[in-house]
Every structure is written in structure tokens, then in C-alpha cells.
N, C-alpha and C positions, 0 to 999 in steps of 0.2 A: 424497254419492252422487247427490241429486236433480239439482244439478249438470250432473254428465253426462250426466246424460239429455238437458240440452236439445241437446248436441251429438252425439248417439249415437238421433236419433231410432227410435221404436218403427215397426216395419211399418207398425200402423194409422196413426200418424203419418203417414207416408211416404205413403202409402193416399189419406188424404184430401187431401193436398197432391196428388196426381195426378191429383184427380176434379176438385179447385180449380182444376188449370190447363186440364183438358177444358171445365169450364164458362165458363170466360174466354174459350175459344177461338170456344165458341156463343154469347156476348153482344158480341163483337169480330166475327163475321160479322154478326148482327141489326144490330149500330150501322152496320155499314159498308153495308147493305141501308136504312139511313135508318129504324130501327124504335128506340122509347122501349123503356128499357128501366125495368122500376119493380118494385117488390116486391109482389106481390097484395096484401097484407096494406093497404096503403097507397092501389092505387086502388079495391079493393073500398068505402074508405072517400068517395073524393069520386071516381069515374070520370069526371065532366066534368072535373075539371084534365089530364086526360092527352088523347094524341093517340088516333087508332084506328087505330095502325099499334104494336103493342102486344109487348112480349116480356116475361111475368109472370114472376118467380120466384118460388122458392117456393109454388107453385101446390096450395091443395087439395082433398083428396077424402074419402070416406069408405069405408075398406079395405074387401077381403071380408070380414072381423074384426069388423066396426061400428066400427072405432077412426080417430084422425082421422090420417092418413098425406098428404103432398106430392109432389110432383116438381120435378123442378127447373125446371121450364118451362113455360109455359102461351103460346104465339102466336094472337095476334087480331088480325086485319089485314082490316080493312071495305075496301081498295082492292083486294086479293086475294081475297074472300072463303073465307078461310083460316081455319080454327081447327086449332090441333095442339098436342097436349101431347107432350112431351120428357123422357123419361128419357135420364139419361147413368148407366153404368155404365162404369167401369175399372177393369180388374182387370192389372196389370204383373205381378205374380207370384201363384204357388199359393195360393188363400185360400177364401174362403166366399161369395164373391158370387153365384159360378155355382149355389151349391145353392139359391138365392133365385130360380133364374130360373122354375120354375113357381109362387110365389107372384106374381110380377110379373107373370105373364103372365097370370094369373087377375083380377087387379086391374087389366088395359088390360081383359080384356073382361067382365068384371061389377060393375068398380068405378069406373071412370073414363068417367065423362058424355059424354066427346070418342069422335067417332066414328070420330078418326085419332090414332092415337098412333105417336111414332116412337122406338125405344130406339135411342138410339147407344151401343153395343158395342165396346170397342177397348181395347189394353194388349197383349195376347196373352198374357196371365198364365191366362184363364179354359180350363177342360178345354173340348178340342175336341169331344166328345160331348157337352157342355151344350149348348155355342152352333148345335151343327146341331141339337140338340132346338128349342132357343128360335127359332131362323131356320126351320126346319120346321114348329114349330106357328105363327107367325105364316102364312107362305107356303102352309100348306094349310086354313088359319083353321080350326083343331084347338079346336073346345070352343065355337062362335060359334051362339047358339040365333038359330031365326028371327027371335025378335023383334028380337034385335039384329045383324041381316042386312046392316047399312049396316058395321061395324063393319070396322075397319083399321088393322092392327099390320105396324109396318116395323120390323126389326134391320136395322139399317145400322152400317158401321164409320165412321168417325171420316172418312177420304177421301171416303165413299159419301153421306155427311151433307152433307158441303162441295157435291159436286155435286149432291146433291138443293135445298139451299138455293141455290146460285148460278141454278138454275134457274127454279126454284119461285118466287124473291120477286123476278123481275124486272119 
């Protein structure tokens, strides 16, 4: 029986194989923009061996929860003066991601240190009523206290990402 499984992949399966190929897709532009790409975990340890044109994965933080939570991305690029952290979320069919997207968006603007964060959103699996919550409360920076006034949250789709990056790290 366990068998079939491996050839009868489960949703969630399937799931993370499509966020796996989303994130490939944002380490295959950064490479082709001329940026290292390294796992935090790795140059938090010796930061002089790496470049300062920077694409961290696994990047992290400490949730609204007090618990220790990641993203997939963290860009540092001293030629741009650029810092941005990068969630990717896809969602191809009906699931649970979208009921996550007011924890997330709580956690770009009281938990995550970076004053730009950009979620890229795409599949078209997620309810359309999340994603114009989530594109709304970024775009009318819904819940952003003074103090942190500098603060900026982009949902961007998957196209919208390509040309904000083609742009952005020229």
C-alpha cells in the first residue's frame, strides 16, 4: 500500500512540489541578476566569505507567537541599497493557505524587521476574497502603527514579481 503512495502523490505533496518550483523560479532570476545565493543559516555564520549582492533563504524571524518562524527569502544587495524579504505562497488548488493570509500579514508588519516585504501570490488555487483582503490590507497599509510608518508590504503575482525584479536589480 505505502507503495502507491509514492506514485499517487498526496495534495500536500503536490502542494510543496509547486512552491519548490515557485522558489526556483526566484533563485534562477537572483542568479541571473548576478546575486549569491546561500542559506542564512550558513552566512549568518561567517558573513565575510559571501558577496554583498545577497539572496538568503530560509531567512529568520521571530513570529507574533514569540516562536521562531522563516521565509523563504531575505535579499541584501549593498550595490542597490536594497533589503527585502520574500514570501512565496502558492496555492494551485482549494486549500488552507489563504486562511493564513491575516497571520502573515500580521507577521510582515509586527514581526518581520525588514521595512519591505514582498509576498508573491500565484497558483490561482487561493479564494478570490482572501487575496483582494490580502492585496487591500497591504495597498491601504491596514494595521501599520506610526511607529512603524516606514513599513511596506507588496502582494504581487508571480508575472508582477518578474517585472518588479527585472526592474529593481538593474
Amino acid at each position: 500500500m505505502l507503495e502507491g503512495r509514492k506514485n499517487d502523490p498526496t495534495q500536500g505533496g503536490l502542494a510543496n512540489k509547486s512552491g519548490r518550483v515557485l522558489e526556483g523560479t526566484v533563485i534562477s532570476l537572483f542568479k541571473e541578476h548576478g546575486f549569491e545565493v546561500v542559506y542564512y543559516r550558513a552566512w549568518v555564520k561567517a558573513p565575510y566569505l559571501y558577496s554583498e549582492e545577497l539572496l538568503l533563504r530560509d531567512a529568520p524571524y521571530i513570529s507574533i507567537y514569540g516562536h521562531k518562524a522563516k521565509t523563504e527569502f531575505l535579499v541584501q544587495s549593498k550595490r542597490l541599497s536594497l533589503t527585502v524579504r520574500i514570501e512565496c505562497k502558492w496555492q494551485q488548488v482549494c486549500g488552507s493557505v489563504d486562511e493564513k493570509f491575516p497571520y502573515l500579514y500580521l507577521n510582515c508588519i509586527f514581526a518581520m524587521p525588514e521595512d519591505f516585504i514582498i509576498i508573491v501570490l500565484d497558483g490561482g488555487g487561493a479564494k478570490p476574497s482572501a487575496v483582494s483582503w490580502l492585496k487591500n490590507a497591504a495597498a491601504t497599509r491596514q494595521l501599520i502603527p506610526a511607529d512603524k510608518g516606514e513599513k511596506r508590504v507588496e502582494v504581487l503575482s508571480l508575472s508582477e514579481f518578474l517585472g518588479w525584479a527585472n526592474r529593481a536589480l538593474r
